[in-house]
C-alpha positions, 0 to 999 in steps of 0.5 A: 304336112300337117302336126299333130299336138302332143298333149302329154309327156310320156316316156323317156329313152331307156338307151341310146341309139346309133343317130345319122347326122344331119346338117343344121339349118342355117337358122337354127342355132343351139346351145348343142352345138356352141357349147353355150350353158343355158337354162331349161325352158321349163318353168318351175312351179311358182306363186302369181300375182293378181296383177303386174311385176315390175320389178324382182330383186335377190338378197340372201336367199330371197327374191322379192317382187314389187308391182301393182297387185293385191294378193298372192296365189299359189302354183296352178291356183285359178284367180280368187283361188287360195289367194293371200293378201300382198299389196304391191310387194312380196318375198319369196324362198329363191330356191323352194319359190316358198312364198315368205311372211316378209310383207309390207303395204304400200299405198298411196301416190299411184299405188305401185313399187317400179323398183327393187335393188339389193344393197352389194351386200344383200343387208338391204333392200331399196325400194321405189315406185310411187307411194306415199305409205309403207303399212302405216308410215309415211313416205315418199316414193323411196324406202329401205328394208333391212332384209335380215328383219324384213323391217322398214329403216328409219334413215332412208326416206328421201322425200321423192317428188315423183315416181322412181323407176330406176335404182342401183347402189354402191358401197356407199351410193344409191342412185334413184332415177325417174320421173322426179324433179326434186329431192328433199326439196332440192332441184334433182331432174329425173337423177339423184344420189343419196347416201347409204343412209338416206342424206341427199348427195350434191351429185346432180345433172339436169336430165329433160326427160325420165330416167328408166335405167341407171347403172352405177360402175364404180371402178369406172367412176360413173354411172350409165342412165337410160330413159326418155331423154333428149338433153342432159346438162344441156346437150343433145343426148340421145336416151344413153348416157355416162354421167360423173358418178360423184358430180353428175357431169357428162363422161361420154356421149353416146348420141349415134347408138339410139335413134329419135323416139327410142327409150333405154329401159334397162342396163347391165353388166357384167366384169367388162361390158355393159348391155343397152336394152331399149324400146321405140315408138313409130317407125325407124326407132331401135328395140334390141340390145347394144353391148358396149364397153365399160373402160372406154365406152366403145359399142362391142355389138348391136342387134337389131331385134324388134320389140321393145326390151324391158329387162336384161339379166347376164348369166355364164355368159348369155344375155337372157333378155325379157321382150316381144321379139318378132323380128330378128332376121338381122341378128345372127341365129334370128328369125322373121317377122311373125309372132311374138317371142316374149323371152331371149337368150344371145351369145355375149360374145356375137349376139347370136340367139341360141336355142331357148324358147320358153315364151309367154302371152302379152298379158294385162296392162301395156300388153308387153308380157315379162317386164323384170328379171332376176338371177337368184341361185341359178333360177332365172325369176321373171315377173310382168304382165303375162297371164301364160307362159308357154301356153299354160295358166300362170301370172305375173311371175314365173322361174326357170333353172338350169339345165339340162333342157327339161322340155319336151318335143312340141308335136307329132308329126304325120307320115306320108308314104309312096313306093315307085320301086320295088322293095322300097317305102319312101317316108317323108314327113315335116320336123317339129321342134323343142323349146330348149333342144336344137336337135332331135331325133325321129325315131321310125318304126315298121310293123312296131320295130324300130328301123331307122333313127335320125337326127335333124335340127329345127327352130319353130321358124325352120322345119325342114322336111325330112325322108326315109327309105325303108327297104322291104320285100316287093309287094309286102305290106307294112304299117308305119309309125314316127316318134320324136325324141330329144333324149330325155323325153319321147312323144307317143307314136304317130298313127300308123300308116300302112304302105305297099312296096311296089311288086317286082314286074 
């Protein structure tokens, strides 16, 4: 049966009904019933980008975002509308989404910032891409801000040969991985290590391909890198490995976890395990998530969602991971080949894909839709290429916060209607679906009373149909209508239907 679009939100319930349990589908898995704490579907309202995201970063009550854009616009601004000059960077208030007066050109090289990291303790903040001038000053793919003052420092600015895609940071360490081959003039082969104020450290591994990943573990004494490569320090490595965090030598291997022509683009943590996210070219690569452990290196789970992960964030235990899934049918709570599925939330604990949908278009660029992710005081800010998300106009950043889920039912559905008895009006009609609630409630009415409220659950993938038998006078007339309602908000109701229970003989 066919749905009918729900254009507007309307109104919400004034008091809760006795509900007739259904049983889930076998593919439908949400926070409900699993107790998980994910966040709403709702995006808030939030500045855009007149280009791409690449990276977002949190320190002290800000969120900055670095990329390759030339100005700012506020929520629901058109491009070239209200737009406020950024060139590649911009701060913003964590919690309002206020866009801050912190603003810093950078120019030069290809014109981009790839990489954003906030020192542990939110002082500073590292920035990487590739650029040869911060405002005015030269540089060299690598620099430090002082958060407090939004001020350029004077003692970090390696002298990078080339992009820097990824960074992370220590007490005392920062870790840049990319495409370079050198560092202050000295060999450092897609990895190096300097000091919290800028000296080249004599950590150093020869890695064949460029780094997108690093993840420094300083209990462990070592750092996790990803990227493109094939080798590193001279044996077969398969685009994951765990390097001595003071020497750079190899700590663990993971060869068997990532097939040929698949890339790592992102690594996280939380207080046991690390999260592996990567994406493949051609046929038989590797684009979902692995979880391993951090003591000992050992993989925990592996899901096997197709579509290129970019960003990975851990929050109250679920994984929210940033991609294009379109087909997740070997994961537990996934789904089938079809379209794509920009945003992803998984259980740590098993991989299982809980019920949080909020989605986005593929966008400019690469066509990959977000690229970054950032927890910053319970709001989850996304950046990317996107011009979209969840079918409205938005660009290149987006935020959500936490529950309890804030969207509303997708659609109406459509009666159908027969009577084969006496006295009863058999009604039937498909389940729609909410992006961040599993199950809802069909509300029936007849002749504008409401008769019957039930419950069922539902993913866009799986709707099942649903039936209800009114019974009534034999031979009596009636007009029938549905509502949908995930106890916070409820459609308008569907266009009546008029049936006739069948007459006694």
């Amino acid at each position: 049966m066919r749905l009918r679009k729900c254009t507007t939100r309307l109104v919400t319930t004034a008091s809760t009904v006795a509900l007739l349990a259904a049983a889930p589908p076998a593919t439908a898995h949400g926070s409900s019933a699993r107790n998980e704490k994910i966040l709403t579907a709702a995006p808030l309202a939030t500045w855009q980008t007149d280009g791409i995201v690449w990276s977002v970063a949190y320190a002290r009550g800000v969120v900055y975002v670095g990329g390759t854009f030339d100005s700012v616009r506020p929520p629901g601004a058109k491009p070239g509308q209200k737009e406020v000059a950024r060139k590649n960077f911009a701060a913003f208030d964590a919690v309002t989404g206020r866009l801050l007066p912190c603003a810093h050109t950078f120019t030069g090289g290809e014109g981009t910032v790839r990489a954003l990291k906030a020192s542990p303790d939110g002082k500073v903040l590292y920035v990487g891409g590739s650029f040869g001038k911060v405002d005015k000053t030269g540089v060299a793919s690598a620099v430090a801000l002082n958060t407090a003052r939004c001020s350029l420092r004077e003692d970090f600015r390696p002298a990078v040969g080339a992009t820097v895609r990824a960074i992370d940071t220590t007490k005392s360490t920062v870790y840049l991985g990319g495409d370079f081959e050198a560092v202050d003039g000295k060999t450092r082969n897609h990895i190096a290590a300097l000091s919290t104020k800028g000296s080249l450290l004599p950590f150093a591994a020869d890695i064949d391909e460029p780094v997108r990943a690093v993840l420094a573990t300083p209990t462990y004494g070592k750092v996790l890198v990803g990227g493109d490569f094939h080798k590193v320090n001279g044996a077969p490595e398969g685009a994951l490995v765990a390097l001595n965090s003071s020497t750079g030598s190899t700590v663990t291997s993971f060869r068997r976890w990532l097939p040929p022509r698949s890339s790592v683009k992102t690594l996280v943590r939380d207080k046991t395990n690390f999260y592996v996210g990567a994406e493949g070219r051609g046929t038989g690569v590797f684009d979902g998530r692995i979880a391993g452990r951090l003591s000992d290196g050992k993989m925990v789970w592996k899901d096997y969602c197709q579509g290129a992960t970019q960003a990975l964030l851990v929050h109250h235990g679920v994984l929210y991971s940033a991609s294009h899934a379109h087909n997740c049918v070997r994961t537990p709570g996934g789904f089938p080949d079809g379209r794509r599925r920009h945003f992803l939330a998984q259980s740590v604990k098993d991989r299982r894909i809980l019920h949080w949908f909020p989605d986005t278009n593929d966008g400019l660029g690469e066509s990959i839709g977000p690229r970054a992710l950032v927890m910053a005081k319970g709001i989850l800010w996304a950046g990317g290429e996107f011009t979209t998300v969840n079918g409205k106009a938005q660009q290149g950043l987006t935020r959500f916060s936490a529950g309890p889920a804030n969207t509303a039912p997708e659609a109406i559905p459509e009666l159908s209607a027969k009577s084969s008895r006496a006295g009863k009006v058999s009604l039937a009609w498909q389940t729609t679906w909410d992006r961040d609630d599993a199950q809802l409630t069909y509300l029936i009415y007849r002749d504008g009373a409401r008769v019957a409220s039930l419950k069922k659950r539902s993913v866009d993938w799986h709707l099942p149909e649903m039936t209800y038998t009114d019974s009534v006078a034999p031979g009596s007339r009636h007009r029938y209508t549905i509502a949908v309602t995930d106890g916070r908000h409820t459609t308008h109701r569907s266009k009546p239907l008029a049936a006739t229970a069948v007459a006694r003989k």
